[in-house]
N, C-alpha and C positions, 0 to 999 in steps of 0.2 A: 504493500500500500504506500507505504512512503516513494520507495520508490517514482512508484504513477503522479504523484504530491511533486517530485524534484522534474520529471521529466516535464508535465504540466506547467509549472512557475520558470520552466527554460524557453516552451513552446512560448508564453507570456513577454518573456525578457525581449526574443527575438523578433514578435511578432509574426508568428507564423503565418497568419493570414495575408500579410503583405509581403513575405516570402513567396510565399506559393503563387499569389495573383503575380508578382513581377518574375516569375520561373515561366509562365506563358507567353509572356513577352517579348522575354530573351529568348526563349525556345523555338518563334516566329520567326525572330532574327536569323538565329542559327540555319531554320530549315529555307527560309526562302532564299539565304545567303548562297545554302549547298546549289539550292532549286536552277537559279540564273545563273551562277557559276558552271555549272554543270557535274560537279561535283557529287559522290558519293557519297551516303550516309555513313552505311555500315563501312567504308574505308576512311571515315575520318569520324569515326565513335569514340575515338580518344580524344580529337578537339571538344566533342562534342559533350564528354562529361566533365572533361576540366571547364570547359566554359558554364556548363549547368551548375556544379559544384562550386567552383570560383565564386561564380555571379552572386549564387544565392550565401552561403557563407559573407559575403564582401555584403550583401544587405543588409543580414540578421546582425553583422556585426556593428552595424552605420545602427542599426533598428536599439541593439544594447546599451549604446552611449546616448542614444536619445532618453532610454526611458532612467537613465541615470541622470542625464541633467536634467533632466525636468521632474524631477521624485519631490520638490519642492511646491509643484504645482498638480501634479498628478493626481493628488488627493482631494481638488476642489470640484472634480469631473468626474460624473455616474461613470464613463465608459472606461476609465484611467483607474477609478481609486484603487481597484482590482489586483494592480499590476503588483510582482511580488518586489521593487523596488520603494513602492509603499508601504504595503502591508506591514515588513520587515521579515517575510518568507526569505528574503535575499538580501544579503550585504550590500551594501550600494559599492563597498570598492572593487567586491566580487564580480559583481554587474559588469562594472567598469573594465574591468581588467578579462572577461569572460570576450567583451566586444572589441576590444583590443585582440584579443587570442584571433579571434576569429576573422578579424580584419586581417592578420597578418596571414594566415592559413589561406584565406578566398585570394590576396593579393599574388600568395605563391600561386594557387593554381592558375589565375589569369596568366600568368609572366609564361607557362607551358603552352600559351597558344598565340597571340601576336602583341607587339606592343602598343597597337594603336588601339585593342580593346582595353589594354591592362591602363594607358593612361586614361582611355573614358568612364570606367571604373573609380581611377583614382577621384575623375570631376565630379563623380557620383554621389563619393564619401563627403569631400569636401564642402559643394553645395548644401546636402544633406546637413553633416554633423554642423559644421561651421556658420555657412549661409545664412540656413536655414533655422537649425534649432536652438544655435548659441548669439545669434545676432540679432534677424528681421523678426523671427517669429514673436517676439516681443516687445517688438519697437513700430510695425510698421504690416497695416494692410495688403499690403502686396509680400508680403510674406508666401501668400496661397502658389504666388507665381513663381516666387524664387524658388520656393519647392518643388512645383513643376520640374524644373529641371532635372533633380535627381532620380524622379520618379519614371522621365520619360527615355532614359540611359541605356535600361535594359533592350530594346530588340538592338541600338547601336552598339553595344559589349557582343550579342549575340551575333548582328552581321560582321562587324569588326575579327573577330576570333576566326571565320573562314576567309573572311574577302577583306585587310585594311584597306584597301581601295575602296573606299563609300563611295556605293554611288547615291544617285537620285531618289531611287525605289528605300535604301536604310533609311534618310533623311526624312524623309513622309514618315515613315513609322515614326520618329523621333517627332514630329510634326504630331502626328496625329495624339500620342501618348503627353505630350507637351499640351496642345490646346484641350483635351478631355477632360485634365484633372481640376483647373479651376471652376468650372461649372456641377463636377462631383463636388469636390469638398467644398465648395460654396454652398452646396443642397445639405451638406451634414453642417456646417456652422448654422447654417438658419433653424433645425433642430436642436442644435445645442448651443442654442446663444447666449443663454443664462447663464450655461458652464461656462461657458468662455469668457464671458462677464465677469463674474465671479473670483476666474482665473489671473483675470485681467490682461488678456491677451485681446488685440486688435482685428480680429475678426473684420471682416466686411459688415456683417450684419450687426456687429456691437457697435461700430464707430458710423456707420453711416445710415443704417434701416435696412428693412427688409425689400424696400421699394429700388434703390440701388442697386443691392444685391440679386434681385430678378434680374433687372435691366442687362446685370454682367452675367450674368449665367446665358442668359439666351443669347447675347452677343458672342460667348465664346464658343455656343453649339453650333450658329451659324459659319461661323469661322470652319467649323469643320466639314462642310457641304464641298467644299471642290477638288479637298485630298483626295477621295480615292477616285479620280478620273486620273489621277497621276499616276496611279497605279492599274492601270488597263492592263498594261501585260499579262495581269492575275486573270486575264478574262474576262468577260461583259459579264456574265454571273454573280462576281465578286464586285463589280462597279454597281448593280443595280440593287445587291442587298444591300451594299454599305449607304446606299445616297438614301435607299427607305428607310435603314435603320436613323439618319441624319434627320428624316423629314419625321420622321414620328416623333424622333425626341422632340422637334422645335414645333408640333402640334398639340403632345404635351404639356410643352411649357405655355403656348399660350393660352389651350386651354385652363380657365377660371384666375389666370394670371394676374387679373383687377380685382377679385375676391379678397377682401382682407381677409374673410372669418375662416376660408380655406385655406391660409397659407402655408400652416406647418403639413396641411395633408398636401398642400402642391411639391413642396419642398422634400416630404419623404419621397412619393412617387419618381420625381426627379430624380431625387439619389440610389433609388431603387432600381431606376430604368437608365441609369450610367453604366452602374455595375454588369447587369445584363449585356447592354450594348459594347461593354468593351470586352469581355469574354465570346459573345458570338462572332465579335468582328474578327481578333485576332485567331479564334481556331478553325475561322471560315477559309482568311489567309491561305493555311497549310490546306484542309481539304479541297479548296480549288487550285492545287496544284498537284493535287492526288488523282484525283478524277479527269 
């Protein structure tokens, strides 16, 4: 029992949820890097698990030291207080040094595949820990965006590791993962605004309203309407589910969008139907390159 108690409060430390979601990511990266290169899977399954293992380790490590500098405020937030950096299930210098371990282990495995994935990795960490958690996220509404960046890393680590040659087709991923996430986590601040209040973190929806905060969420879902014609190559199949998955988010959002008394039910669906759309989109990727 203890045991399941220690492996539990590790899943917690790392954030496994956000492991796993940016392990499809990069896994997109990876296969459509193989896909257009022409390139072999099972002759290059050794990039391909140092890149998976690298990636995801170099997350959960970035994910450790977050939930160690922020154990100060962690506890002002339903979703947070949880964490075993609170509680005291965990040492916080153990934390710390647990995310360091694993920072150095993910950095080793990148260095085994090329060096243009292993420094975008690095940009990962950096935005992330530094940027993002020890700077803006505290001082400054656009925090949501600087975040963006580390968030949208993974399918470029994952094209990077087969092809350092970026081309066009990695950048759109990076595009697309870059403009997704502030209209997501815009839809969860607007849910946990109070927390964030509380917290006294800068939120969109603490410093400026929830009428603001709409306005930039649909603005940044529109933004994502003409990525995937860049990506044709995937096939008109892949062009015409991604522009409907595009037009339904942005008929969501306008639907009851003037409703004040439905805001927090607009604002979950939103974040509900993010989550959705960035999972169908990227494992649609790979299957229309299968088929």
């Amino acid at each position: 029992m203890r045991e399941t108690t220690v492996w539990k409060e590790f899943l917690a430390l790392i954030k496994v949820g956000i492991v796993n979601s940016n392990a499809i990511t990069t896994f997109t990266g990876i296969w459509l890097a193989l896909y257009f290169s022409g390139k072999g899977f099972l002759t290059n399954i050794d990039i391909v698990l140092f890149t998976m293992i690298g990636s995801s380790l170099v997350i959960a490590g970035s994910c450790a030291i977050n939930n160690y500098y922020d154990r100060d405020i962690d506890h002002l937030m339903e979703r947070t207080k949880d964490r075993p950096t609170v509680t005291g299930k965990m040492n916080p210098i153990h934390a710390l040094w647990i995310g360091i371990f694993l920072l150095t282990i993910g950095i080793t495995f990148m260095l085994m595949t090329t060096l243009t994935a292993t420094l975008i990795s690095l940009v990962g960490v950096v935005t992330y820990v530094f940027l993002y958690t020890m700077w803006s996220k505290r001082l400054y509404t656009i925090n949501t965006v600087i975040g963006s960046v580390s968030g949208a890393v993974p399918p470029l680590i994952g094209w990077a590791a087969i092809d350092a040659n970026l081309s066009v087709i990695a950048w759109v991923l990076f595009l697309i993962m870059f403009i997704w996430q502030p209209p997501h986590f815009l839809a969860l601040a607007m849910r946990r605004t109070e927390e964030y209040r509380a917290a006294n973190i800068p939120m969109l929806p603490v410093v400026h309203g929830f009428d603001i905060t709409k306005r930039q969420i649909m603005v940044w879902i529109v933004c994502l309407l003409p990525l995937p014609f860049y990506l044709y190559e995937l096939g008109i199949g892949f062009v015409i589910l991604a522009t409907l998955l595009n037009i339904g988010w942005i008929v969501m959002g306008i639907k009851n969008f003037k409703n004040k008394e439905q805001e927090m039910k607009w604002a979950t669906k939103m974040f509900v139907y993010s989550i959705n759309y960035l999972t169908i989109l990227f494992v649609s990727m790979v299957l229309f390159t299968i088929v």
